[in-house]
C-alpha positions in Angstrom: 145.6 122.3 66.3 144.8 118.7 65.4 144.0 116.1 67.9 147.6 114.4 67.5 149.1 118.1 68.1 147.0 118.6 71.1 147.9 115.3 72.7 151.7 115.6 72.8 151.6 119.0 73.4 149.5 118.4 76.7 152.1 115.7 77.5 154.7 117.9 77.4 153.3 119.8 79.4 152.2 117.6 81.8 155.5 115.7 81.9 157.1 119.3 82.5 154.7 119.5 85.7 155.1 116.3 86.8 159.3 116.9 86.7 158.9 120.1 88.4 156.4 118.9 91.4 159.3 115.6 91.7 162.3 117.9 91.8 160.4 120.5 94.5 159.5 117.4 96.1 162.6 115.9 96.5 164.3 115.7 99.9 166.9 117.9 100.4 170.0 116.8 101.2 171.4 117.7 105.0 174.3 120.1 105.1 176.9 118.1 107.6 174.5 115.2 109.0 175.6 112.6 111.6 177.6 109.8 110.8 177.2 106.1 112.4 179.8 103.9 110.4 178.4 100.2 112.6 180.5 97.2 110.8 180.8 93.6 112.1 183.4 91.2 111.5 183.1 88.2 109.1 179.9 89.0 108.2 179.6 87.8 104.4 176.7 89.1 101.7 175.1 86.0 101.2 174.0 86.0 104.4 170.9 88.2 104.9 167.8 87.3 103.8 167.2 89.7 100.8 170.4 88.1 99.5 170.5 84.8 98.9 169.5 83.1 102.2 165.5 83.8 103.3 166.3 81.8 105.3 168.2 84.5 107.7 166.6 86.7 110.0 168.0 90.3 108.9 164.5 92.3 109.5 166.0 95.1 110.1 169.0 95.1 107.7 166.5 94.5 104.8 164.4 97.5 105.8 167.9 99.6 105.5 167.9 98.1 102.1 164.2 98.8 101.5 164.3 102.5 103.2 167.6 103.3 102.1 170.5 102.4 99.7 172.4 99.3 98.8 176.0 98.8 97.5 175.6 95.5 95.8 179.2 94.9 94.8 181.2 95.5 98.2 184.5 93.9 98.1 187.1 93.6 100.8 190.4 94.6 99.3 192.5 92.1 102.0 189.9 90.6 103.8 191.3 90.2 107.2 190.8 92.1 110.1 193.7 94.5 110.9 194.1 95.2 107.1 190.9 95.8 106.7 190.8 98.5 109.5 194.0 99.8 108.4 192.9 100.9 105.3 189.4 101.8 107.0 190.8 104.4 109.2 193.9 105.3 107.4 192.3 105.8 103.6 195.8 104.3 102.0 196.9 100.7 100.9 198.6 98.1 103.3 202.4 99.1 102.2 201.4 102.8 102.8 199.8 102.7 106.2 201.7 99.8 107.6 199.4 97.3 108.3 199.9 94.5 105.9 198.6 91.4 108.4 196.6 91.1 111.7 199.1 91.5 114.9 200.6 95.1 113.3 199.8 98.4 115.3 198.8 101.4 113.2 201.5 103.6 113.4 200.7 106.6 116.1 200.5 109.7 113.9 198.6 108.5 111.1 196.1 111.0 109.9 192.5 108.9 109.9 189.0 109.6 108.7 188.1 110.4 112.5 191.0 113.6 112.1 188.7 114.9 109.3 185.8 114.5 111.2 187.3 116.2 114.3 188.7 119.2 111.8 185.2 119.7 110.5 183.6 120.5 114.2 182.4 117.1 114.8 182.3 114.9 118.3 184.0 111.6 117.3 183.9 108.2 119.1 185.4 104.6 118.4 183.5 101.7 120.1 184.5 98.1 119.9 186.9 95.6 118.7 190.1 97.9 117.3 192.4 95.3 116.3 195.4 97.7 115.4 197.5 97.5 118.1 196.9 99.3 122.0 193.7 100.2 123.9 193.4 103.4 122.9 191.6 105.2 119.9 192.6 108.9 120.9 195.7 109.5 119.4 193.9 108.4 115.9 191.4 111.5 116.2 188.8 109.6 118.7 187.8 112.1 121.4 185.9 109.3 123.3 187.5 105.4 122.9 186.1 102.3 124.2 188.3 99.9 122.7 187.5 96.1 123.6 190.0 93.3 123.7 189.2 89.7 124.1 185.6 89.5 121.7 186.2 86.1 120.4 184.5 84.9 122.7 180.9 86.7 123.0 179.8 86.1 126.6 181.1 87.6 130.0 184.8 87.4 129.0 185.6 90.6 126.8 186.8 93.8 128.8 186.7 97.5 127.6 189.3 99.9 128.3 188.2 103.2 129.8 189.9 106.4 129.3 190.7 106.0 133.3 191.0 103.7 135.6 191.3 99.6 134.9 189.5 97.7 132.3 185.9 96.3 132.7 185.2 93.1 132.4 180.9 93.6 132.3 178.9 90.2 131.8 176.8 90.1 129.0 176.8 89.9 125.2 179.7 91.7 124.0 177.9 93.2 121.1 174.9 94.4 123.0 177.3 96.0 125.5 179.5 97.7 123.0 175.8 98.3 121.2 174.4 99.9 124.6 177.3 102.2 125.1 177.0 103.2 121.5 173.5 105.0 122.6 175.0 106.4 125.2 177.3 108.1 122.9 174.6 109.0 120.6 172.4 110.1 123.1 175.1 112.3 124.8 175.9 114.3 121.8 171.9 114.1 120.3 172.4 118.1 120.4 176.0 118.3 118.8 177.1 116.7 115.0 178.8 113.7 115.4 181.0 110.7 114.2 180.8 107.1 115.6 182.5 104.4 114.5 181.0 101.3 116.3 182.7 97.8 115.7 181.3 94.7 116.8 183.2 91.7 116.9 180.0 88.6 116.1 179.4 87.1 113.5 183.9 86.2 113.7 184.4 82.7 115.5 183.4 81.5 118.2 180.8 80.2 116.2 178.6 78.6 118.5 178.2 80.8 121.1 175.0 83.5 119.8 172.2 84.6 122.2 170.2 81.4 122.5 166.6 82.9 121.1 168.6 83.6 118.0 170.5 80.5 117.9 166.7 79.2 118.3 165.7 80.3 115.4 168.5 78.0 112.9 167.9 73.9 113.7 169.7 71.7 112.2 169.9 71.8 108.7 167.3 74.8 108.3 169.9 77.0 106.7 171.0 75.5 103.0 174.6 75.4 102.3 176.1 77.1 99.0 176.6 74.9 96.2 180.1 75.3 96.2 180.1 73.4 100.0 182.4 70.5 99.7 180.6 67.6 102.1 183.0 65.1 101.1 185.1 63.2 103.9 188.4 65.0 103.7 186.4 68.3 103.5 184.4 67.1 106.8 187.3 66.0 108.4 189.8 69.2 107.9 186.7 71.9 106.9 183.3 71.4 108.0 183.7 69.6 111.8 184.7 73.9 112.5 181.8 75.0 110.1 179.1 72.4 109.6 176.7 72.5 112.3 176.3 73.7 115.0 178.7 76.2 113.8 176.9 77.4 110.4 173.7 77.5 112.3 175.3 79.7 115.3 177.0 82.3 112.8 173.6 82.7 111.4 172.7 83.4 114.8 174.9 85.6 115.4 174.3 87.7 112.1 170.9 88.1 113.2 171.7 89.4 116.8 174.0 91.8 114.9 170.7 92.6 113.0 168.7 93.1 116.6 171.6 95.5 117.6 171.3 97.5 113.9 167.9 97.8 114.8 167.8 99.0 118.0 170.8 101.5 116.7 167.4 102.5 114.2 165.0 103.0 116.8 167.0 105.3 119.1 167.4 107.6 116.0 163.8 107.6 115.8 163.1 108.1 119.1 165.4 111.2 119.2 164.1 112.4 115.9 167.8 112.3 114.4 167.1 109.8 111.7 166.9 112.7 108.4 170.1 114.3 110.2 172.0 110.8 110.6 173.5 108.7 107.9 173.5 105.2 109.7 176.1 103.3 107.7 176.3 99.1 107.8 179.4 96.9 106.5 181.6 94.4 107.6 185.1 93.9 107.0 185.0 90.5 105.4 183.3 87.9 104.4 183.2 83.8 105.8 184.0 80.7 103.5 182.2 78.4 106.0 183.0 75.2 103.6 182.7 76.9 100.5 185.4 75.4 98.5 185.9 72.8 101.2 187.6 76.1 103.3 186.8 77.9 106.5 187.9 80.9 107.8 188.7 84.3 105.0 191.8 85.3 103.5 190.6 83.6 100.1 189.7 85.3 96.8 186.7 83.5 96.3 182.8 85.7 96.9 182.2 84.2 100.2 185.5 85.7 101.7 185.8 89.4 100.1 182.2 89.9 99.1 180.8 91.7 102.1 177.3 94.3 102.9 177.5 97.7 102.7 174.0 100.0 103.0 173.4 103.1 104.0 170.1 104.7 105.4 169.1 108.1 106.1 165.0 108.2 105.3 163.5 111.0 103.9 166.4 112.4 102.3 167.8 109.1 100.5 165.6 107.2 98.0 164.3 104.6 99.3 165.1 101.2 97.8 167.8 102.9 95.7 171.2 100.8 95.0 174.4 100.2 92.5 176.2 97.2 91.3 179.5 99.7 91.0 182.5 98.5 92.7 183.0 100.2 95.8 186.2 98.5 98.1 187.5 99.0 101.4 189.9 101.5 100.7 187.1 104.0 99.5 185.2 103.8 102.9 187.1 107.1 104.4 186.7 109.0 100.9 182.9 107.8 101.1 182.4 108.6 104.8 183.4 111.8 104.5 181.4 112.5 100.7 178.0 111.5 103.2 178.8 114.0 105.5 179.5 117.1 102.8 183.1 116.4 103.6 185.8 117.2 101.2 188.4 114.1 101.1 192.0 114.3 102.2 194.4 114.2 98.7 197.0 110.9 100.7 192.9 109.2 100.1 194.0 106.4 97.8 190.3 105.2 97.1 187.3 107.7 95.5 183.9 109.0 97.0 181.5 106.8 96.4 178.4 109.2 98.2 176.9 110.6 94.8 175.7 107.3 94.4 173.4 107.6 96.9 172.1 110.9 96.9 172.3 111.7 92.7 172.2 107.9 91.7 175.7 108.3 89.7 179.2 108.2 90.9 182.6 106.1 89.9 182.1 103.1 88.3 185.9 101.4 88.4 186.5 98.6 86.0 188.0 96.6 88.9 188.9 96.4 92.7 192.5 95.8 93.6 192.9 91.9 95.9 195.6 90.4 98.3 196.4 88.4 100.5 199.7 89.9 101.5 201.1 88.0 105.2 199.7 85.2 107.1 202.7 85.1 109.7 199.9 86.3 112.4 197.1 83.8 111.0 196.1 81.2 113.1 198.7 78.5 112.5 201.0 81.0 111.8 202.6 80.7 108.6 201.6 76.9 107.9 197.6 78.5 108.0 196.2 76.6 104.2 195.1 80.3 102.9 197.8 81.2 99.6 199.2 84.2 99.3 198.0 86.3 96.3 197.7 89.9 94.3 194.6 89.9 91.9 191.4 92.1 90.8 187.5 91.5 90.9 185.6 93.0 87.9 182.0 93.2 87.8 182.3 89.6 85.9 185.4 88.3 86.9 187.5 87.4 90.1 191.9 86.7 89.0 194.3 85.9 91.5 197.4 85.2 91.4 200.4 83.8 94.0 203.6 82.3 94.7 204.2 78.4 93.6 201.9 78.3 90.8 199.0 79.6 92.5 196.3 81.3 90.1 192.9 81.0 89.8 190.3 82.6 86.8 186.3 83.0 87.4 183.3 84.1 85.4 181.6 85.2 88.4 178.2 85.4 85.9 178.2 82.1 84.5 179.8 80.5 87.0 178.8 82.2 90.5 179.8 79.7 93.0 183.2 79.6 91.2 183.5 76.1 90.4 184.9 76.4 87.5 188.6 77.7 87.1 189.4 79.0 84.0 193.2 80.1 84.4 194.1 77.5 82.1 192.0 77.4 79.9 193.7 78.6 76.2 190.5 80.6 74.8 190.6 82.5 78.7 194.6 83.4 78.1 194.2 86.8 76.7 191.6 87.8 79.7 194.0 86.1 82.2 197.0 88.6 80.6 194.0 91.5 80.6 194.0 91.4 84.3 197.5 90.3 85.5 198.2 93.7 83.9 195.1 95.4 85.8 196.7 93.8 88.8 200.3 95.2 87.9 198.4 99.2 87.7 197.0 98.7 91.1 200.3 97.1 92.3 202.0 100.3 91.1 199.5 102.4 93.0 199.7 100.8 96.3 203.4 100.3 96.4 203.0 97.0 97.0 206.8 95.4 95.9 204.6 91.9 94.5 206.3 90.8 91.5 203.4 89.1 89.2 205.0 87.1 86.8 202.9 84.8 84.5 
């Protein structure tokens, strides 16, 4: 054997060793873990400081990212809040579950992800702002519900609605006391498998009103605004005076109190040694345009309303630091859910199971997620709110939306990320823009959603 013989035949052998020791190493995966689905309302993906902003305090949402996995491209199919949890709960589109605009009860008898949970042996608990209509979670497959009405407003205001007796009105910080009672949940079924579902209401409006040593930590101007900001005087006058400061500064605030409550969510895990049988899931139901576009407030197409966090950590048994650009949306969060938890998936599921991802590093890889905007009789301002009406997709390089009166709008999210420039009329864009109006008309079909798109 010659010296160039030897040498790759004691690298094959030693690259055989090496995979062998790796794949004995490897952490196996838990058969029916825990599952903590914690999401928090508005909170957009720019804002955590392994992001964009470094600004932002997220300690302990960047070591989820660093100990555990990261869905990069998380979009919020109709990002606004009842839809959102609609489709959350329900696993099916707006038109099939009911719930096409805030204000609309989910309809008693649905079959949710908390029904599979219960049918697989597992204690099940909803914990926070609900949003769908009534005070109680039960009849949607919740053993124990601690719905909250009122959150808008974060201190000493919000009440809870026990199984018995009246509501509670505690004094406090409403996401630390929904937080609190979340532990109490954990710790009570520490011994048994379980399924929470905790929902905080901060970083949503009011703005301005975060626990002062987080506020502390934003001054005035200490947090950049996105390009795309619009300071100009109309902007300032209809825009920014609800999301210039103090109000940019205090939702920053608030997402990092949502980070102190992730964390302390973390620790109790620890403490109880549960963290290799828990999968601790964080999202949010949609993003914040906070001037972006010279807009407040969601219901928009643009990044800053639909593009929202979504990690998931369960150390020693996910790879750490793992994560996809794949296109996971809201209506794939039961499908997923259950995939984490060895779960099969319900066939009404409209969405796919997103979970090989991030224990064998593949999974689906959809060209596009389906976007709307479908109702805004129950915005603020009722049917005069400024937000348009609108089917579309995102791709991984483009956002199209479409809408009654003209409305249409055409980005190249990678050459243009702060979608300044719209290229819907564009002539050398036209076959792309009739590319995905018929992308859009597929996922129209799907969700029997009646939307006529007509170019």
């Amino acid at each position: 054997m010659d010296r160039r013989e030897f040498l790759s035949t004691t690298s094959a052998a030693v690259g055989l060793y090496l995979a062998s020791a790796t794949a004995q190493a490897a952490p196996a995966r838990v058969e029916r873990p825990n599952v903590i689905y914690l999401f928090s309302d508005e909170h957009r993906y720019q804002s955590m400081s392994f992001t964009e902003l470094p600004q932002v305090h997220t300690p302990h949402l960047a070591r989820m990212a660093r100990e555990g996995f990261s869905f990069q491209q998380c979009i919020s199919n109709y990002p606004v809040c009842s839809p959102y949890r609609g489709m959350l709960l329900s696993g099916r589109w707006p038109y099939q579950n009911g719930v096409i605009d805030n204000g609309i009860e989910l309809p008693h008898g649905t079959q949710t992800v908390a029904h599979r949970f219960q049918e697989a042996g597992y204690r099940t608990g909803y914990i926070g702002k609900w949003h769908l209509g009534g005070e109680r979670a039960e009849p949607f497959g919740f053993e124990h519900s601690l719905i909250w009405t009122g959150t808008n407003v974060h201190w000493d205001t919000s009440k809870y609605h026990p199984a018995d007796g009246a509501p509670v009105q505690p004094k406090g910080y409403n996401a630390t006391l929904m937080t609190d009672q979340g532990l109490d949940f954990i710790r009570a079924h520490k011994d048994e498998r379980f399924f929470l579902t905790l929902s905080l209401n901060p970083p949503h409006s009011k703005f301005t009103d975060p626990p002062k040593e987080k506020l502390a930590l934003y001054p005035k101007d200490s947090i950049p605004y996105r390009p795309n900001v619009r300071l100009d005087a109309a902007a300032e006058q209809t825009v920014m005076k609800n999301n210039g400061y103090p109000h940019y500064e205090g939702y920053h605030g608030h997402i990092s109190a949502i980070d102190g409550e992730v964390g302390r969510v973390m620790a109790l895990l620890e403490e109880l040694d549960l963290v290799k049988n828990t999968v601790l899931v964080y999202g949010s139901d949609h993003g914040s345009m906070h001037g972006s576009q010279g807009l407040g407030g969601k219901r928009q197409c643009y990044e800053e309303s639909i593009h929202v966090p979504l990690l998931v950590w369960q150390p020693g048994v996910i790879p750490p630091g793992s994560s996809t650009s794949a296109l996971i949306g809201t209506i794939d969060m039961f499908p997923t859910l259950c995939g984490l938890a060895g779960l099969s998936v319900p066939g009404a599921c409209q969405g796919q199971d997103f979970s090989p991802w991030v224990y064998e590093g593949h999974g689906p890889d959809p060209e596009h997620q389906f976007l709307m905007h479908i109702q805004k009789t129950n915005a603020s301002s009722g049917d005069k709110h400024p937000a348009p009406i609108f089917r579309g997709v995102r791709t991984k390089t483009h956002t199209f939306a479409h809408g009654p009166g003209g409305y249409h709008r055409l980005y190249d999210n990678i050459a243009d990320p702060y979608q300044m420039n719209d290229l819907s009329e564009k002539p050398e864009h036209q076959a792309l823009r009739q590319q995905l109006a018929e992308a859009t008309r597929g996922w129209l079909k799907k969700a029997e959603d009646p939307y006529e798109l007509v170019l």
